[in-house]
VOGU-3710 file (C-alpha; in Angstrom, 3 decimals, decimal comma):
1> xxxxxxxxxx> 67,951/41,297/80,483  64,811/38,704/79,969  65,237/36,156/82,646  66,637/32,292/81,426  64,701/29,513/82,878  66,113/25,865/81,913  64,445/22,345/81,436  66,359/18,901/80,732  64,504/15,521/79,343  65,777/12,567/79,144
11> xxxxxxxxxx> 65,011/10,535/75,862  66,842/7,725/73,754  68,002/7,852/70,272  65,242/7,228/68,516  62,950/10,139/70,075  65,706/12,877/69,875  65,539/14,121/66,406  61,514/14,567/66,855  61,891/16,058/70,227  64,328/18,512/69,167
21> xxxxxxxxxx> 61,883/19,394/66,105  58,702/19,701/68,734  60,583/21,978/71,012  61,732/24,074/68,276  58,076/24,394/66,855  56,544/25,362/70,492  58,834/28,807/70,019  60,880/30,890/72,894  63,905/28,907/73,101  66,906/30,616/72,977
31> xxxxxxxxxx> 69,666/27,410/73,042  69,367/23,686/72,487  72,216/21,396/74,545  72,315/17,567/73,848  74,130/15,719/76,181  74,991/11,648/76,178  74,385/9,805/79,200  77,391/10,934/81,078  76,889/14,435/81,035  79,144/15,490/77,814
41> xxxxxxxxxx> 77,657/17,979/75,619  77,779/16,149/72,194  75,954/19,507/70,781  74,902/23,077/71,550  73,587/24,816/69,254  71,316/29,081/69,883  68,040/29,360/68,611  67,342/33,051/67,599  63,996/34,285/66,544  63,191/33,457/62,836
51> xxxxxxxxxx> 65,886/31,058/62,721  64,122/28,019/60,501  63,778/26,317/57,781  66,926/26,086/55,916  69,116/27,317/58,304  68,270/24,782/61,024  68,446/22,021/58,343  72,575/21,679/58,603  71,797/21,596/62,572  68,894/18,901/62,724
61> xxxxxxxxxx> 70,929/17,032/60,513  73,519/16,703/63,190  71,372/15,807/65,719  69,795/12,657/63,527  73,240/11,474/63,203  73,717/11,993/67,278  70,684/10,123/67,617  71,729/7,013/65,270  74,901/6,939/67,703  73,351/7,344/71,508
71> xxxxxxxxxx> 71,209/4,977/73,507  70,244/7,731/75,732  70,663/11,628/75,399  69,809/14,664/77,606  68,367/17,727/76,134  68,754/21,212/77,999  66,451/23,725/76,849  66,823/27,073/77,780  63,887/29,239/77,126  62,946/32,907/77,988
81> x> 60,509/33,279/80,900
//
């Protein structure tokens, strides 16, 4: 089994929805969490290889509407090492 390793940043509202889209573009992520500033998970959402264009539309939809709602999110990013 590949090995998981995991990495959180911490951006507002307005830089979520482009975040999201760079980390998907850089490749080898396996699941997406976004988390308010408390520590709820307000979305999780796998990331399987090939998985783009119009199926991730529905999903990065959600996450601009998170963004218009939260001052300050957490993503989690777990990627294979």
């Amino acid at each position: 089994m590949p090995e998981v390793r995991t990495e959180e940043f911490r951006v507002n509202g307005e830089e979520l929805l482009a975040k999201i889209k760079q980390l998907v573009h850089e490749g080898n992520i396996r699941r997406v969490i976004i988390k308010d500033k408390d520590g709820k998970v307000l979305i999780e959402f796998p990331l399987t290889f090939g998985v783009v264009g119009l199926v991730l539309a529905p999903t990065l939809a959600a996450v601009g509407a998170i963004a218009a709602l939260v001052t300050e999110a957490t993503v989690v990013v777990e990627k294979e090492a």
